[in-house]
N, C-alpha and C positions, 0 to 999 in steps of 0.2 A: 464195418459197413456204415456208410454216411447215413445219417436218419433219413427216412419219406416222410416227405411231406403231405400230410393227409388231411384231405377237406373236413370242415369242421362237420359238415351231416354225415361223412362214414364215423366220426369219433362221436358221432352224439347213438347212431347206430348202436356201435360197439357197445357204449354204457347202455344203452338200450338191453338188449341181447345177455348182457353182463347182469342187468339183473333178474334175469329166470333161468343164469346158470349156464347162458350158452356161453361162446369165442364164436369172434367172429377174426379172419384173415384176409390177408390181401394174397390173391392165388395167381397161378402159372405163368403168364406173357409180363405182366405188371412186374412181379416180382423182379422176372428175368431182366426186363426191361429199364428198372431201376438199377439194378447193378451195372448193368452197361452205361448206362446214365445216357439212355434214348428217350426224348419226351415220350409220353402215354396219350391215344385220345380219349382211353377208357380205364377204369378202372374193375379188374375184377375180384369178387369178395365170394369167399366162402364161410358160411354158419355152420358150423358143430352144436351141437346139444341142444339144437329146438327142432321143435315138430313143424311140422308143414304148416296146421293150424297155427298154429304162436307164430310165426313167420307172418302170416297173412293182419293177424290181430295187431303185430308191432309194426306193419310198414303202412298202416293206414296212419299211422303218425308221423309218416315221411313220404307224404304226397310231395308231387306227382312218380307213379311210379304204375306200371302195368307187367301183370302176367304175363309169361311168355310159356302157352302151356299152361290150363292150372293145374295139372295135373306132373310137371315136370319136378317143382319146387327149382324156378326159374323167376327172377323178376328184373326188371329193370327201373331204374330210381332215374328218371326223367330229368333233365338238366333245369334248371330256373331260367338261367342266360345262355344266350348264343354262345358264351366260350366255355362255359363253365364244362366239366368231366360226366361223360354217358358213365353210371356205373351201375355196371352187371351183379345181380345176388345170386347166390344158388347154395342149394344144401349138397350134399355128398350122396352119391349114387351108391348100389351095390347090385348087381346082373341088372339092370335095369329099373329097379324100384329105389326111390328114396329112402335113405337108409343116415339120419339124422345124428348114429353115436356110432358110424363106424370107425374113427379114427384117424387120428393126423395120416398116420404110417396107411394103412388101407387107403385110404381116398388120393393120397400121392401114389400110391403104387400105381394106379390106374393113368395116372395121365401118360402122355404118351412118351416123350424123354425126359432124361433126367434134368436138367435146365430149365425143363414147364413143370417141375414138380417140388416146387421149392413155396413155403409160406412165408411169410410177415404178420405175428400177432400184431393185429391193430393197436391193442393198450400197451401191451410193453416193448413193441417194435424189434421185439426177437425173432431171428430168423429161425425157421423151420430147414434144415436141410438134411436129411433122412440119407439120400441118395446119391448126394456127392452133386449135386448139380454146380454148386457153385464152383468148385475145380474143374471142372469138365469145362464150366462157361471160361472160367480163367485160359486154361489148355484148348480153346476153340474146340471142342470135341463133340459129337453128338453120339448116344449110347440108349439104348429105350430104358426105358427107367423096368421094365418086366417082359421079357419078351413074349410071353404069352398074353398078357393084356395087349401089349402093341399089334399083335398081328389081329386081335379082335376085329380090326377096323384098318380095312387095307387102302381106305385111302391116306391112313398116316405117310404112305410109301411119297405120294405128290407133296405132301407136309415136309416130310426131311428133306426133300431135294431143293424146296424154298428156303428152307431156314441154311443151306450151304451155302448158299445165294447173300439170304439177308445178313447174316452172322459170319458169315466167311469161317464158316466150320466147315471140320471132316467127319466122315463117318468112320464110329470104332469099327473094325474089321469085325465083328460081331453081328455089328449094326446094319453094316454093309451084305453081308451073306443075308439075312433076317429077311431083307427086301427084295433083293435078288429072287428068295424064295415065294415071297409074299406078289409076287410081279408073274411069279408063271402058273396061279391058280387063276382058274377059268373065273372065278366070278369079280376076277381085276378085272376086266375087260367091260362088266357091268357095273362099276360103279358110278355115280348118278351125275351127268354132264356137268350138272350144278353147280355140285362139292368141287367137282376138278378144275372147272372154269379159273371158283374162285382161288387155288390154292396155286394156280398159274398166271392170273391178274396179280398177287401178291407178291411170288417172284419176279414176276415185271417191273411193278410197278415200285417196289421197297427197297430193292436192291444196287447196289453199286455198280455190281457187274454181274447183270441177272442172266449173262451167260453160264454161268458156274450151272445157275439151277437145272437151265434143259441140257447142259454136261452131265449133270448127274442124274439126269433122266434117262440119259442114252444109257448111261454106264452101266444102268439099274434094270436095264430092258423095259421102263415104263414107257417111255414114249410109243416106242413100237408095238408093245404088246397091247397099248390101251387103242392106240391108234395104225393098226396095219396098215395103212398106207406108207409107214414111214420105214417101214424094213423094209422096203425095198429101196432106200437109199442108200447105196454105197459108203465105206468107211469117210473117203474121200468130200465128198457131198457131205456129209453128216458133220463135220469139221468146219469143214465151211459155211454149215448152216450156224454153228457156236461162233465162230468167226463173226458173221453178218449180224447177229444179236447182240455180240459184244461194242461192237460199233455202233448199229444203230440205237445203241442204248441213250448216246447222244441229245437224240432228239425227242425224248419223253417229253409229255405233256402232263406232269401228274393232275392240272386244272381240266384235261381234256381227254377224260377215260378214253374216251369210245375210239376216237382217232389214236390214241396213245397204243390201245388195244390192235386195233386194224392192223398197224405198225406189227407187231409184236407177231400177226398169223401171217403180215405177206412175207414179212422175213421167215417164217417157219415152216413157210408151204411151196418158199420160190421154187425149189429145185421138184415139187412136186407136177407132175400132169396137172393138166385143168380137172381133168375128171376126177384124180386122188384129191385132189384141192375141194372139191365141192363134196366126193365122200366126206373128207375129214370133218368140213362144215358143217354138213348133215345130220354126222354126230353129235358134235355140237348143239344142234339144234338152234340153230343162229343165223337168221340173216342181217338183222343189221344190231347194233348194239350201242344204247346210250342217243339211238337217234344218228347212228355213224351209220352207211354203209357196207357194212362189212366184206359180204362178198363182194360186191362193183371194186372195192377196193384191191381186194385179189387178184381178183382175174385182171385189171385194169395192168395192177403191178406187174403181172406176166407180158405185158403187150408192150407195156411203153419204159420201162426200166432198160432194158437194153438198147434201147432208143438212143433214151440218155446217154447213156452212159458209153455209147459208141460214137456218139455225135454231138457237136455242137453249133446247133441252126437252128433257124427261125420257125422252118417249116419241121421240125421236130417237135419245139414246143407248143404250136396251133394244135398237130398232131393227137398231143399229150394231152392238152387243156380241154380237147372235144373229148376226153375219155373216163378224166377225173381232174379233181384239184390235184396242179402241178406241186403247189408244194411238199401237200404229201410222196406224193409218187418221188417227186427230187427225192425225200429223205430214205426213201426205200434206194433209188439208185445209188446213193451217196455210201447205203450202207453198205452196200454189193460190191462197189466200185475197187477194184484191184487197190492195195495202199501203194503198190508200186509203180502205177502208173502215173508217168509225168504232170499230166494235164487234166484236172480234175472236168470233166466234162459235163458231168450232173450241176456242180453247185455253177459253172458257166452258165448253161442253162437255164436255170434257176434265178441270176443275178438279171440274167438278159429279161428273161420274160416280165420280171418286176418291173425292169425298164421300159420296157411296150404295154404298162399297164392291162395283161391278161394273166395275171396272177388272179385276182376275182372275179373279174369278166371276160369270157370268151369274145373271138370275133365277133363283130357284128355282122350280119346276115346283108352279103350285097344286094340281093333279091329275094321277093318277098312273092308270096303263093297269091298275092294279086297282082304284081306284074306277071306271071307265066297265066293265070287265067285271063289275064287281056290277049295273050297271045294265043287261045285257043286250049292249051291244054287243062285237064282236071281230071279227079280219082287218083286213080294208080298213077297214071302218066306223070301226073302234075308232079307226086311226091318224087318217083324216080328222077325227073330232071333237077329239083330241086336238092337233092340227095348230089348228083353230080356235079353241082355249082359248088355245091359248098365242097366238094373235095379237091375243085380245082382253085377253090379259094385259099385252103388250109397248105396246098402244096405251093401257093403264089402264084402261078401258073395267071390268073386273071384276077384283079386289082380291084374292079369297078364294074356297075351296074351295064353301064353300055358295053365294056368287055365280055362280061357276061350273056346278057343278049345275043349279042355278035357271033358268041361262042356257039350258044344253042341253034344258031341259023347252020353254023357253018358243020353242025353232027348233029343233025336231024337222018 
């Protein structure tokens, strides 16, 4: 194993810790994650053999650091600098209570596969592998490290279908029934938007081909079971839903969650009703995210993507621009878009509208709600004609204010 390189406050920690008898480790993602030899933005440590107390008494000597919980035996050691490593502390659980001298073997048992349950003594940089995880990481395999502890906590199910994602693993045939099983008790259907969100923003967002992860959501009956709107999509549809994921993976933003995100539910709800599409949201409990639109973005997707992607003209991208940012919408149709079709008609589209500069700026408004009240109309009246200028604008149909005009005389 190549040595870690470890910042000089977790090794002053370590001696710290070291003399009232405890170890302290570098624990589950980190470990894992150094073998693979993926950067880290965190690091996470676990303490053996101190109390909760002596925990709180030794990390006031490594400000800045806040409790997470005081009652968890959870802390986190605050960075100094902008780059410098978030790093996570925590003692070792047992049912719930801190549990300070349960043991290497015990507190790995509990995490949830064998690959997150792997140590690094800090002082002597010996690896802990109890479990096999390191073979398993070699053999790309995922395996719960205890399958009674792993089903404790069913949303590990949305966890393993990310890490097939991230890690380009499989699940042991063990592992795979485990979940299968773990996916048709009633209280999967309750677990808490939040956790799921995040465990599906990470397959998005971490992965290569973050396809694999809602593949192995289908496979596992989590997507459908957590979200019914989605069993009612044909084998066919459901395919092509991994298909359009796969592709638009393309167009990730990872500086641009929210829209990166948006991406992620209009490819995963296209083939959904508007109505299952705004259940699913509802679930969620999401309207917009990071300051993104969320739904405008769905439903927009559903209106103007086949637009696109069936034409390329002028009066399709006005169309498009009145409804959302074109660009986005292009990357939803581009993902859609048959690979077999000759003429890519979305990124056409797309190029053109850049060139008629309304990629940031919609039309401008040929007539203004004080030209139609010089002509008498106002209220209702006023918006309804003003409403039909601009459509006959967006279609090109009339050009110009006095076309306009001209128009309203002649469909009165």
């Amino acid at each position: 194993m190549i040595p870690l390189k470890i910042p000089s406050r977790i090794r002053r920690l370590a001696d710290r810790i070291s003399d009232v008898k405890g170890d302290v480790y570098i624990a589950g993602g980190s470990v894992r994650d150094h073998l693979l030899n993926i950067p880290s933005k965190d690091i996470d440590l676990e303490v053996h053999g101190v109390s909760h107390e002596q925990m709180n008494i030794i990390l006031q000597e490594f400000r800045p650091f806040k409790a997470v919980g005081k009652s968890f035996g959870v802390w986190k050691l605050l960075p100094f600098k902008k780059n410098e490593l978030e790093i996570d502390v925590a003692l070792p659980h047992h049912d719930g209570h801190i549990a300070p001298d349960i043991g290497v073997t015990e507190a790995c048992k509990r995490r949830d596969l064998t690959i997150n349950a792997m140590l690094i003594h800090v002082q002597t940089q010996m690896l802990v592998d109890i479990f096999g995880g390191q073979q398993d990481l070699t053999n790309r395999i995922l395996r719960a490290t205890d399958p009674q502890h792993f089903a404790a906590d069913l949303l590990r199910v949305f966890r393993v279908c990310q890490f097939t994602a991230r890690l380009q693993c499989s699940m042991s045939p063990e592992l795979h029934q485990l979940c299968l099983e773990l996916t048709q008790q009633t209280d999967f259907a309750e677990l808490p938007k939040e956790r799921v969100w995040i465990e599906l923003e990470k397959g998005w967002l971490k992965s290569t081909d973050p396809s694999i992860a809602v593949e192995s959501l289908l496979r596992l009956n989590a997507l459908q079971n957590y979200f019914p709107e989605f069993a009612t999509l044909s084998t066919p549809k459901q395919q092509r839903m991994v298909e359009r994921l796969k592709k638009g993976s393309h167009f990730r933003d990872p500086e641009n969650r929210g829209r990166t995100m948006g991406l992620f539910w209009a490819l995963l709800t296209f083939d959904l009703s508007v109505e299952d599409t705004k259940l699913t949201m509802e679930r969620m409990g999401i309207e917009k995210y990071l300051g993104f639109p969320l739904i405008q973005a769905l439903l927009s997707s559903k209106k103007c993507a086949p637009m696109l992607i069936n034409s390329h003209s002028t009066v399709v991208q006005n169309l498009c621009r009145e409804h959302f940012d074109i660009h986005f919408l292009c990357d939803v149709a581009s993902s859609i878009e048959a690979p077999e079709i000759e003429y890519n008609h979305s990124e056409a589209n797309r190029t053109e509208a850049q060139q008629r500069g309304i990629i940031e700026t919609p039309l401008p408004n040929i007539v203004s709600g004080r030209d139609l009240l010089a002509l008498g109309y106002k209220g209702v009246e006023l918006g309804k004609w003003l409403h039909k200028i601009r459509l006959e604008q967006l279609h090109e149909r009339i050009q110009s204010k006095s076309e306009a005009l001209q128009w309203i005389q002649e469909n009165q």
